[in-house]
N, C-alpha and C positions, 0 to 999 in steps of 0.2 A: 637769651632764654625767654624775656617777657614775650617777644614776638612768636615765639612756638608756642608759649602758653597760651598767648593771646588768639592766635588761630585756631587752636584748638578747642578752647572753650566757645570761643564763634561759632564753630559748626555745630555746639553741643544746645545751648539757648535760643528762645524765641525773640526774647527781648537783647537787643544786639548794642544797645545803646545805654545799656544799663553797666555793662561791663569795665571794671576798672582790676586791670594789674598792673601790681608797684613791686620796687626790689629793692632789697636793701641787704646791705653784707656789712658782717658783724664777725672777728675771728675766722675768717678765712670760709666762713659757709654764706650763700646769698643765701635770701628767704623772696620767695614771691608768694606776692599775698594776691587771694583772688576774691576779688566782690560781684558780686552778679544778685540778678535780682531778685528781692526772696521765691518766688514762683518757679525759678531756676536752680536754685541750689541742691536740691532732688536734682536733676539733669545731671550736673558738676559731681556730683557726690558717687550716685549710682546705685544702683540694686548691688546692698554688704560693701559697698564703696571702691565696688570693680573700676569702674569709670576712675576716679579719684587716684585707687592705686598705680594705673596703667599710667597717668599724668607723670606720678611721681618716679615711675619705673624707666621714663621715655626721660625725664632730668636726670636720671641719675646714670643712664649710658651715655648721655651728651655729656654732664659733669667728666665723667670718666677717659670720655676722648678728649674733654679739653683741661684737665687736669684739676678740676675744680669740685666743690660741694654745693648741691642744690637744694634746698629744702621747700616745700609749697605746703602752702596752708591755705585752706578755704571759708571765708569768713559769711559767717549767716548775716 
Protein backbone atom coordinates (compact mmCIF):
# COMPACT_ATOMS: atom_id res chain seq x y z
CA UNK A 1 0.00 0.00 0.00
CA UNK A 2 2.96 2.64 0.83
CA UNK A 3 4.16 2.11 -2.74
CA UNK A 4 0.59 3.11 -4.47
CA UNK A 5 0.46 5.88 -2.09
CA UNK A 6 3.75 6.75 -2.76
CA UNK A 7 3.18 6.87 -6.47
CA UNK A 8 0.58 8.61 -6.39
CA UNK A 9 1.13 11.46 -4.37
CA UNK A 10 4.49 11.52 -6.93
CA UNK A 11 2.44 12.59 -9.78
CA UNK A 12 0.48 14.97 -7.41
CA UNK A 13 3.80 17.37 -6.02
CA UNK A 14 6.37 19.61 -7.35
CA UNK A 15 8.71 18.86 -4.80
CA UNK A 16 9.44 15.08 -5.12
CA UNK A 17 12.05 14.83 -2.65
CA UNK A 18 10.18 16.07 0.07
CA UNK A 19 7.96 13.09 0.40
CA UNK A 20 7.78 10.71 3.15
CA UNK A 21 5.25 7.67 3.58
CA UNK A 22 5.38 5.41 6.76
CA UNK A 23 2.91 2.65 7.83
CA UNK A 24 2.19 1.42 10.81
CA UNK A 25 -0.66 -1.12 11.94
CA UNK A 26 -2.15 -1.10 15.22
CA UNK A 27 -5.53 -3.59 15.84
CA UNK A 28 -5.81 -4.96 12.67
CA UNK A 29 -6.09 -1.32 10.67
CA UNK A 30 -2.56 0.05 8.87
CA UNK A 31 -2.42 3.81 9.03
CA UNK A 32 -0.17 5.55 6.20
CA UNK A 33 0.92 8.63 7.14
CA UNK A 34 1.76 11.10 4.32
CA UNK A 35 4.23 14.15 4.71
CA UNK A 36 5.01 16.18 1.84
CA UNK A 37 6.12 19.54 1.63
CA UNK A 38 4.20 22.35 3.23
CA UNK A 39 3.62 24.04 -0.58
CA UNK A 40 2.14 20.71 -1.50
CA UNK A 41 -0.30 19.73 0.92
CA UNK A 42 -2.92 21.92 -0.98
CA UNK A 43 -1.95 19.32 -4.06
CA UNK A 44 -2.45 16.05 -1.47
CA UNK A 45 -5.49 17.47 0.08
CA UNK A 46 -7.49 19.05 -2.86
CA UNK A 47 -10.34 21.43 -3.74
CA UNK A 48 -13.08 20.05 -0.31
CA UNK A 49 -10.39 17.22 -0.11
CA UNK A 50 -11.60 15.40 -3.52
CA UNK A 51 -7.95 14.56 -4.25
CA UNK A 52 -7.50 13.32 -0.46
CA UNK A 53 -10.72 11.28 -0.54
CA UNK A 54 -10.13 9.42 -3.84
CA UNK A 55 -6.64 8.29 -1.95
CA UNK A 56 -8.62 7.08 0.71
CA UNK A 57 -11.35 5.43 -1.64
CA UNK A 58 -8.52 3.66 -3.99
CA UNK A 59 -7.00 2.04 0.03
CA UNK A 60 -10.09 0.98 0.93
CA UNK A 61 -10.97 -1.27 -2.55
CA UNK A 62 -7.32 -2.70 -2.29
CA UNK A 63 -7.99 -3.11 1.60
CA UNK A 64 -11.17 -4.82 0.57
CA UNK A 65 -9.42 -7.32 -2.14
CA UNK A 66 -6.85 -8.09 0.28
CA UNK A 67 -8.84 -8.47 3.31
CA UNK A 68 -7.37 -5.71 5.33
CA UNK A 69 -8.18 -2.00 6.74
CA UNK A 70 -6.43 1.08 5.45
CA UNK A 71 -6.52 4.18 7.09
CA UNK A 72 -4.33 7.47 5.51
CA UNK A 73 -3.83 10.63 7.09
CA UNK A 74 -1.98 13.53 5.72
CA UNK A 75 0.25 15.37 7.88
CA UNK A 76 0.88 19.44 7.43
Amino acid sequence: MVELVRYIVEQLVDDKDAINVTSAEADGVETVTIRVAEGDVGKVIGKQGKIAMAIRTLAKSVGVRNGKRYNIEIED
